[in-house]
C-alpha positions, 0 to 999 in steps of 0.5 A: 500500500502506498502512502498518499504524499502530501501537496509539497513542492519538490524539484527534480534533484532535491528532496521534498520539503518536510515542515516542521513540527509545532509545539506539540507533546508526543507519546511513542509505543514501539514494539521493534528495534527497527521502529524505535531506531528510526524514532530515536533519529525522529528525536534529534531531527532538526524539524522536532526542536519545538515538539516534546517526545516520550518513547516508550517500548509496547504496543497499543495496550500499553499506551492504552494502560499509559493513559487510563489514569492520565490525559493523552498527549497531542498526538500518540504513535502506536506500533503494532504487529497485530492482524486485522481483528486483533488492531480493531479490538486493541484500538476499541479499548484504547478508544475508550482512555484517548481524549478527543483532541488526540491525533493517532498514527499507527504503525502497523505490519500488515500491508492490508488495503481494507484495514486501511480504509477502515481506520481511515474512515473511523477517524484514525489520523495516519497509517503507515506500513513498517518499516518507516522512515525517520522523514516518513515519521516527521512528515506524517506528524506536521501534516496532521498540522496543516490545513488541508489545502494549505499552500505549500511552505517554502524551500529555504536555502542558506547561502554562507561564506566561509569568510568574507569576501569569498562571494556568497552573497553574488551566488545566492543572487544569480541562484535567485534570478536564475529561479524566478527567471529561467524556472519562473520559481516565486523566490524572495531574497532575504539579505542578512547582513543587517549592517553590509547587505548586498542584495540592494545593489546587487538587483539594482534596487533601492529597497526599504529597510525590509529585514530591519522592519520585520525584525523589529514587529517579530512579535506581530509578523505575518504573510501581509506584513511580508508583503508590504515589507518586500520589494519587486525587483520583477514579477517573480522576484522579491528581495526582504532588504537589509537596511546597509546602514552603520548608524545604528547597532541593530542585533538579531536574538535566536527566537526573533528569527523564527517567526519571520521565516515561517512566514516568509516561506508561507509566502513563497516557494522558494526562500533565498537567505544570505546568511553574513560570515558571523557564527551566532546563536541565530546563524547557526540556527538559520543553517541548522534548519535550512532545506539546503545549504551552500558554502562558498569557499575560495581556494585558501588556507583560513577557507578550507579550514573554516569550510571543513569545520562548518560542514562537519558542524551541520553535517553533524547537526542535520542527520537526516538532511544531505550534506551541504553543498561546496561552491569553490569561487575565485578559482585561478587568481593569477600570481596567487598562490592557491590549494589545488581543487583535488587537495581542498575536496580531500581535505574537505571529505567532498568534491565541491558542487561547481568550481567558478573561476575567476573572472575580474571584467565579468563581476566586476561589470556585474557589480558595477551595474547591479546585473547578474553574471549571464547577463554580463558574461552569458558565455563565460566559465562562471555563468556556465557553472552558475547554471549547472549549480541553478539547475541542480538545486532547482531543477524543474519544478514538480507539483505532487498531489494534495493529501486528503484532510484527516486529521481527525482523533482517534477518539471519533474511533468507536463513539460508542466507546469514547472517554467523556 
């Protein structure tokens, strides 16, 4: 039995964008090594940070004693290994301690298409055939969250440097125009930089201090203020500015960022963040909890090393993401004494995704007149892998079918039966 997937966005080479998790309480029941495995990667997975979850060995009688003396939790996760009649039964009694507000995905090991119509039509939230997967388990638990019909939520991708000066920010650009232009993708760039920003120049904009002004309302922020705060640079492209000014000292708390990004992504399909080289409680957040991450390095000592030590950090902190990606820029300085690619992907554990070559008369004139690299140099070696890099973090953009509404209690299971 297939699972049906829910309405989310995805690109030909990328994987789908799971949500995460609200502040929600989570009781897990496991009866196998293998389920509970998959729950403990469940556990530290970056979408879960704000979920509370308690797993436990047993089965649905065993949650079904957990409860007869306490109230339920938002959502409870069963395993079972029982057969048709036996997983009626077992849920009839557990019907009889769950709350009404309780959400129930079960787990189950019979393939059985009957079954899953029946609990389906009962009321029963999810279920899913063992053995599951970690991302299987995280999107099973956000999607009991979201409206059915909703839009989809957005990708975010983090673009960072491994120091200063080495181009991130002119690479997040061209990826965000090739996205709204070449694969007509709503993107909207977000420029981090509170103090130094690019993104203004960069699009030949003069924006308003958007990301200054959301910061500031964090508390209040929603999609309409999203939108008054952005400014078009085309159809399909939006940037939420940095103010670029050092008047002010303008910081940035770790909970502040939160909401701005939930509701930037509700805005959008695709999200930009150019994240500034600074290595802070909310940039670390920010990478940590990106649906993709670009590093861009230059060929140098002090880059290698920070590019090591930052991909082995989120390598490390996103188990069940894939690996950030390394741009390796500014290749073939003359008169530059540079670590050769071969020895820099050795040291890094990686070959880097696109290797751009450096070409002063191309950025530089990009630079200079607020224009993007294949429209400067559309020929040349950089817009070349510009492009290859666009094309395998965008792809051709897909749409998968939208999930039925079903989040209902597993209390609406057996009515007769339900706790008062």
């Amino acid at each position: 039995m297939n699972q049906t997937e829910p309405k989310i966005k995805v690109t030909a080479n990328a994987a789908p964008v799971v949500a995460s998790v609200p502040r929600i309480n989570i009781s897990v029941f496991c009866t196998t090594q293998a389920t509970i495995s998959a729950m403990e990667q469940v556990v530290v997975d970056r979408r879960m940070t704000r979920a509370h979850v308690d797993v436990r060995n047993g089965g649905i009688m065993s949650a079904a004693q957990a409860f007869s003396e306490a109230t339920t939790p938002d959502v409870l996760i069963l395993e079972t290994e029982g057969h048709r009649d036996q997983v009626l039964s077992e849920l009839g009694q557990l019907a009889q301690v769950c709350d009404q507000s309780t959400k129930v995905v079960l787990i189950g090991h019979v393939n059985d298409v009957i079954l899953y119509r029946e609990l389906i039509r009962q009321g029963l939230s999810e279920y899913l055939v063992a053995p599951v997967h970690q991302l299987q388990i995280i999107d099973a638990i956000s999607s009991l969250f979201n409206e059915p019909g909703a839009d989809p939520i957005g990708r975010i991708m983090a673009f960072i440097g491994a120091k200063g000066g080495v181009g991130s920010s002119t690479i997040a650009h061209n990826i965000a125009s090739l996205a709204s232009g070449e694969y007509q993708v709503d993107t909207i760039v977000t420029d981090l930089d509170l103090a130094f920003g690019t993104a203004g120049l960069n699009f030949n904009q003069d924006p308003a201090q958007g990301i200054a002004e959301a910061i500031a309302s964090s508390d209040r922020i929603d999609q309409t203020m999203v939108e008054r705060l952005l400014t078009k640079c085309n159809d399909r492209l939006n940037l939420l500015s940095a103010p670029a000014q050092v008047e002010k000292s303008l910081g940035i708390e770790i909970d502040t960022l939160e909401p701005i990004i939930d509701a930037i992504r509700s805005s959008a399909p695709l999200i930009i963040l150019d994240v500034p080289n600074l290595w802070t409680a909310w940039s670390k957040q920010l990478l940590t909890n990106a649906d993709d991450v670009i590093i861009t390095s230059t060929p140098d000592l002090a880059s290698l090393r920070n590019t090591k030590n930052i991909f082995d950090f989120l390598t490390s902190a996103r188990p069940n993401d894939k690996a950030p990606l390394i741009i390796l820029n500014q290749v073939g300085v003359q008169k530059r004494p540079e670590i050769p690619v071969a020895e820099f992907a050795k040291a890094i554990g990686v070959e880097p995704t696109a290797v751009i070559p450096f070409d002063a008369h191309v950025f530089g004139t990009a630079a200079s007149n607020g224009q993007m690299i294949d429209e400067v140099g559309p020929k040349s070696k950089a817009s070349e892998q510009i492009s290859m890099l666009g094309q395998l973090l965008i792809g051709k953009k897909t749409e998968v079918p939208a999930k039925g509404g079903r989040g209902s209690a597993l209390a609406k299971l057996f009515p007769m039966l339900r706790k008062k």
